[in-house]
Steps between C-alpha positions, in 0.01 A plus 500: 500500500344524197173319376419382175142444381453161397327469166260231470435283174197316372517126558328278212447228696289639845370808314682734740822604586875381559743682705843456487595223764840649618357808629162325614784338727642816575165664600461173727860557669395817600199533623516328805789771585248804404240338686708447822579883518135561465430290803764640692352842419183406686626393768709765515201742539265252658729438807827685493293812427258498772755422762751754460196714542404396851839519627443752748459345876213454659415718853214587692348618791158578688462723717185612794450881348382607826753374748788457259524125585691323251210170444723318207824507350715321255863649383352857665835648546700384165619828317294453166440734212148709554408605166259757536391444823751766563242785367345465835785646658527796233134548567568502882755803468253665250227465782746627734616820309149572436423529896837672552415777256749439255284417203098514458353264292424756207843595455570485128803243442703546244699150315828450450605322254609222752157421623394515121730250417411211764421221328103319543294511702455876449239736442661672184635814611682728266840678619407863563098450526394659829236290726349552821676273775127332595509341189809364546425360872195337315700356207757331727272320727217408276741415131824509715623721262890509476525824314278691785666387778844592387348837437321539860850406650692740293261835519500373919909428568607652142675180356443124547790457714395749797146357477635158505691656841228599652269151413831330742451786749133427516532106502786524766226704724228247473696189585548360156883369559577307189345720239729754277339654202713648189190656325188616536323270224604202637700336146769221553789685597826348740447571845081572470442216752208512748335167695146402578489624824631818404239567254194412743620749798501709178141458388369478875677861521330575202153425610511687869747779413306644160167345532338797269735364226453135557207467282700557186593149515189357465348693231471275205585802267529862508519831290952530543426856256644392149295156510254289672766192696398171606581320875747251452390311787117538351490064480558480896305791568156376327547160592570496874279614755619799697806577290602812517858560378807540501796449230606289200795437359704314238826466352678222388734508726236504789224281322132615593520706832164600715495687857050464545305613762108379590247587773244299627262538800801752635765282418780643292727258358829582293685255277764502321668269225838522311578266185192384374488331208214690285226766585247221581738248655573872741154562580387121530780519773434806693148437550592181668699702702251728539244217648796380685542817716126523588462190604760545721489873617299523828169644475520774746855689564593824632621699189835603511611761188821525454665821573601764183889512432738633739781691324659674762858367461845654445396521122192728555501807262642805710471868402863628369676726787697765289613630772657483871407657811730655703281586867295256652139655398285309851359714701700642766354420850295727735698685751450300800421187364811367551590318854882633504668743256752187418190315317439777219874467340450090462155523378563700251759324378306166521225688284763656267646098449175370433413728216816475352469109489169563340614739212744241441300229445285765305795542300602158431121372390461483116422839392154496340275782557132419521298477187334818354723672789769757312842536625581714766841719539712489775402785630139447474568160647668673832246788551237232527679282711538816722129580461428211576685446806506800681241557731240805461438759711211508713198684408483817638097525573518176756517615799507299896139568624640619814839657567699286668577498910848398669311281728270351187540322198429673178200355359459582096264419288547488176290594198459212201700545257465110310276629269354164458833382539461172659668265251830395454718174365682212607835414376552201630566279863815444612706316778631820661393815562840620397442337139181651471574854575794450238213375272314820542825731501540327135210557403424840600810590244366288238127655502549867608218612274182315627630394903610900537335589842424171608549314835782227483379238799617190581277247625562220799301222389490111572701377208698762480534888451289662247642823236282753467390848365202689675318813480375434140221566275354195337574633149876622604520136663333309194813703261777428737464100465407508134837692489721275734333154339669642155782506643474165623442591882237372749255696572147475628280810611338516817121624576391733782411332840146436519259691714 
């Protein structure tokens, strides 16, 4: 539409000026319709606005820190998007390939132009710049940094989607049974869901599991290498008493999210909201919670941590078997040792079944060799299998103390030979001693390198029968679990008897 400026002409009579009366008409026609889109314009932001904002549903839940006893909940279990509350997770796996060995926390990272490219918050990394991975722990608990925690995931797993993998693999271990993660940044994306439950067994894991990383979350800023970054969750963390942690998070598809943790007089309390409506409407919120959950949490309790991750299941990382063994390689048995000649033919083949059900199921795991461990040919793979199995012969300098009588037992003593070998591992308890020697069997051909030499013993033991390998050093022990947790494999070492 075009406009027309209205010219305005001296009138004699009043001194001033007259305007044309049709289009002073005009002018009055239309600005009541000009006026009513302005109005509706205000509104529009005023109300509309706002709203569509705080879409995102509301959940919550407390939760005794010590025990694990769930003290309040509201809409706890609702699949909701969590925003960046799913960097604790990436940090978990970062903590966790740190203990394994896989990665040290000065291990220069380099970006990808992926993790460059993540939209705000971000700590302004530059595709190709090289930065040590500490800094990029620091930057995506403290800023919550989505360009540094889509690097730490990719120089860990190698792309987003693997580390993404593994976050499931991990969350499926701890108990968290409606959470499935996409991405390690934790940006809208379909199918990112977790629920407020989920997220505080995740931050109770957090605190017990890693506790030498857990103070990262409460420093209100810290040097992240390129820049000085600022706490997002600084407001909660000066203003109530005992705050400690954890997580923020916000999209606008999740509203303002918050997993917080506080300690007072030894009480540890964890809350955690989904969908508020602003930062201060979050925080005003969680500290109620927060006051909620002490005043309810008994004083005194027998702590209860919750136990690390369990991944041994079917999809447990497995050294690749190149190639197939034709002999049974046990140990045949002593002459003698047998009650009838009839027994050694069936025992052998009972021994010769059970290994070849084991190389299967060697065979059929996914084939991922240990990190920083190279390749190994088939014929390396089957000379120590065969090293490893066959037994050595005995020492020639031990010798009985006293030769031996037809009418008496040979007594022999036997010199040490442990070396200070009096460690060894546990691989695990199962319900039959059947299943556990399989267990060990499995793992013997998995490990060859540090369990060479070792004892295999099963263990008869109240709740079951216990895996394991003795006749260790502590430092040969300490390297065969770091080696079996990368792989995803339970494993615990086991100290000398005392005295």
């Amino acid at each position: 539409m075009l406009w027309c400026k209205q010219i305005n002409k001296p009138d004699r009579k009043t001194g001033g000026t007259r305007q044309n009366k049709g289009k002073n008409v005009k002018d009055r026609q239309k600005w009541p319709g000009r006026r009513g889109l302005y109005i509706f314009a205000a509104l529009w932001m005023l109300i509309v606005l706002p709203l569509s904002a705080v879409a995102a549903p509301f959940a919550a839940l407390v939760m005794d820190a010590r025990t694990g006893e769930v003290l309040y909940s509201s809409n706890a279990d609702t699949q909701l998007h969590p925003a960046s509350l799913t960097k604790m997770m990436t940090l978990y796996v970062a903590f966790e390939a740190i203990e394994n060995g896989e990665i040290t926390l000065d291990t220069p990272v380099r970006i990808s132009s992926k993790a460059a490219s993540k939209p705000p918050s971000k700590l302004g990394l530059k595709a190709g710049q090289k930065i040590k991975l500490r800094y990029l722990i620091r930057a995506s608990a403290v800023k919550s940094a989505n360009d540094a925690a889509t690097a730490i995931g990719e120089t860990i797993e190698g792309s987003e989607a693997a580390f993404a993998r593994r976050m499931n693999r991990t969350a499926k271990a701890m108990g968290m049974t409606r959470t499935h993660f996409k991405n390690m940044s934790g940006l809208t994306e379909s199918g990112h869901l977790s629920t407020a439950r989920d997220m505080t067994i995740l931050g109770r894991q957090l605190f017990y599991d890693f506790p030498q990383y857990y103070n990262l979350f409460s420093r209100r800023q810290t040097d992240a290498g390129v820049r000085t970054v600022y706490n997002t969750n600084r407001k909660l963390l000066s203003a109530y008493k005992g705050a400690d942690g954890i997580k923020t998070g916000y999209t606008s598809a999740a509203g303002f999210n918050l997993v917080a943790s506080a300690e007072r007089n030894g009480e540890r309390i964890i809350a955690t909201v989904f969908g508020g409506r602003s930062s201060n409407a979050r925080n005003a919120k969680v500290a109620e919670l927060l006051d909620l959950g002490f005043k309810r949490a008994p004083r005194q309790v027998t702590e209860r941590p919750p136990r690390k991750p369990n991944y041994q299941d079917p999809g447990a990382r497995s050294l690749p078997m190149l190639s197939v063994v034709r002999k049974s390689l046990r140990p045949k048995a002593r002459p003698g040792s047998l009650n009838t000649p009839a027994e050694a033919p069936m025992l052998v083949a009972e021994m010769k079944d059970d290994i070849k059900e084991a190389l299967r199921e060697a065979v059929a795991a996914p084939a991922q060799p240990a990190p920083s461990q190279p390749a190994l040919e088939a014929r390396q793979i089957s000379e120590l299998i065969e090293t490893s199995l066959t037994p050595r012969a005995r020492p020639q300098d031990l010798q009985p103390d006293q030769a031996a009588t037809p009418d008496q037992p040979e007594v022999v003593s036997r010199v040490s030979t442990s070396g200070g070998r009096h460690w060894g591992i546990n691989v695990g308890k199962y319900n039959s001693r059947h299943q556990a020697e399989r267990i060990l069997l499995k793992t013997a051909l998995l490990e060859v390198d540090t369990l060479d030499g070792s004892l295999r013993r099963v263990v008869k033991q109240n709740s079951g029968y216990a895996a394991n390998f003795l006749g260790m050093s502590q430092e040969t022990a300490d390297l065969a679990c770091r080696r079996l947790q990368a792989r995803k494999l339970s494993c615990t070492t086991i100290g000398p008897p005392p005295g």
